[in-house]
C-alpha positions as CSV (number, residue, x, y, z in Angstrom):
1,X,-40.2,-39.7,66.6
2,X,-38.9,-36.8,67.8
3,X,-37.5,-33.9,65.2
4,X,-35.8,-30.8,65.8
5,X,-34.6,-27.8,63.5
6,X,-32.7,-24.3,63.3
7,X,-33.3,-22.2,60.5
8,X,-29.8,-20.4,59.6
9,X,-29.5,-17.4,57.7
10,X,-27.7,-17.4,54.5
11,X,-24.9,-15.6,54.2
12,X,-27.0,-12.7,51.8
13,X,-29.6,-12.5,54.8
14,X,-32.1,-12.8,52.5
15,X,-33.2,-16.8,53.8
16,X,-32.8,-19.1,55.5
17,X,-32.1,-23.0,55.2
18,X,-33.0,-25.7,57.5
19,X,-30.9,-27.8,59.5
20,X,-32.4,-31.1,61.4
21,X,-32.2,-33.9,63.8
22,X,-34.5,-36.7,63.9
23,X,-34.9,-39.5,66.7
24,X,-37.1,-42.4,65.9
25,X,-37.8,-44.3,69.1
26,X,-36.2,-47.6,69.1
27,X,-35.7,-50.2,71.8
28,X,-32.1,-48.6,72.9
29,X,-33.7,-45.4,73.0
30,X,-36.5,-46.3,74.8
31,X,-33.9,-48.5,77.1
32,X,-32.2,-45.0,78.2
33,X,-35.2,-43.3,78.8
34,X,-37.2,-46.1,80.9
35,X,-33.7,-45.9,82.7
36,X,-33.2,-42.3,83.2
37,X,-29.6,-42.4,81.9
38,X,-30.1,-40.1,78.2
39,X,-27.0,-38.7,79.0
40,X,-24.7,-41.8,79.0
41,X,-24.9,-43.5,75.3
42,X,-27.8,-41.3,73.5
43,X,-24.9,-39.7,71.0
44,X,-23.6,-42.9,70.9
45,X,-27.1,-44.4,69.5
46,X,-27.6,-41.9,67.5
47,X,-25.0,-41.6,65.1
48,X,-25.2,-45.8,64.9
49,X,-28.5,-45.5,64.4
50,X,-28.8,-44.0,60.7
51,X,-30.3,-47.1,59.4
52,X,-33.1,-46.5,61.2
53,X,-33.8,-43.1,60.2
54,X,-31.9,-41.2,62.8
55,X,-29.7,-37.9,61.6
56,X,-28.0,-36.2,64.1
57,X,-27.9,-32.2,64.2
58,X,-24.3,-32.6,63.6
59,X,-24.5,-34.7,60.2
60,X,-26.9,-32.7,59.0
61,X,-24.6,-29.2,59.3
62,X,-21.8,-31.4,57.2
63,X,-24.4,-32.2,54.8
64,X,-25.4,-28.4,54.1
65,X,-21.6,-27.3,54.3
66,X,-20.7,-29.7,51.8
67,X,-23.5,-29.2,49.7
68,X,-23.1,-25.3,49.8
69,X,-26.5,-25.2,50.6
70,X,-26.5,-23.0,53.2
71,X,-23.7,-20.2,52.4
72,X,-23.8,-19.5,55.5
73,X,-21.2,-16.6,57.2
74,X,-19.4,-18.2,59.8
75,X,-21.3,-21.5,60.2
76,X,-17.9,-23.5,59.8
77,X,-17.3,-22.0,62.9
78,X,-20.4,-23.6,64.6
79,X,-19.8,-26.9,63.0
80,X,-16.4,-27.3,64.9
81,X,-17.7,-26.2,67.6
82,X,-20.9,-28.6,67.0
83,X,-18.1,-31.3,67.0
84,X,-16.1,-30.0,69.3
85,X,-18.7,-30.8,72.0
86,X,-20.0,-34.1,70.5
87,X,-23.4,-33.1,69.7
């Protein structure tokens, strides 16, 4: 399992709230990376993946932005970009 995080500052400055991705390492994963292709279907995988405990960096922004966790300045911004370039 593989998981990564950026802390984002509220919009006060005072804090800051976590966003995440987690991979869990299943046989389609572990397909792309025997075969050196990552780059062809891994975003694919991941967002079909959820069942199996994958969140993509992505879903998790949408989750904090509709839960108005994060009150963050400007972080709609990054989520469009965020989906803008498929991540």
């Amino acid at each position: 399992m593989v998981v990564t995080q950026r802390l984002l500052k509220t919009k006060d400055g005072q804090s800051r709230v976590g966003a995440f991705e987690v991979m869990v390492c299943t046989p389609p994963i572990q397909n792309l990376i025997r075969e050196a292709k990552v780059h062809q279907n891994f975003p694919n995988i991941m967002q079909t993946s959820v069942r199996d405990g994958m969140v993509t960096m992505q879903k998790s922004l949408e989750e904090l932005v509709k839960g108005r966790k994060n009150r963050c300045g400007g972080r709609k911004k990054k989520l469009k970009v965020l989906h803008f370039l498929n991540f």
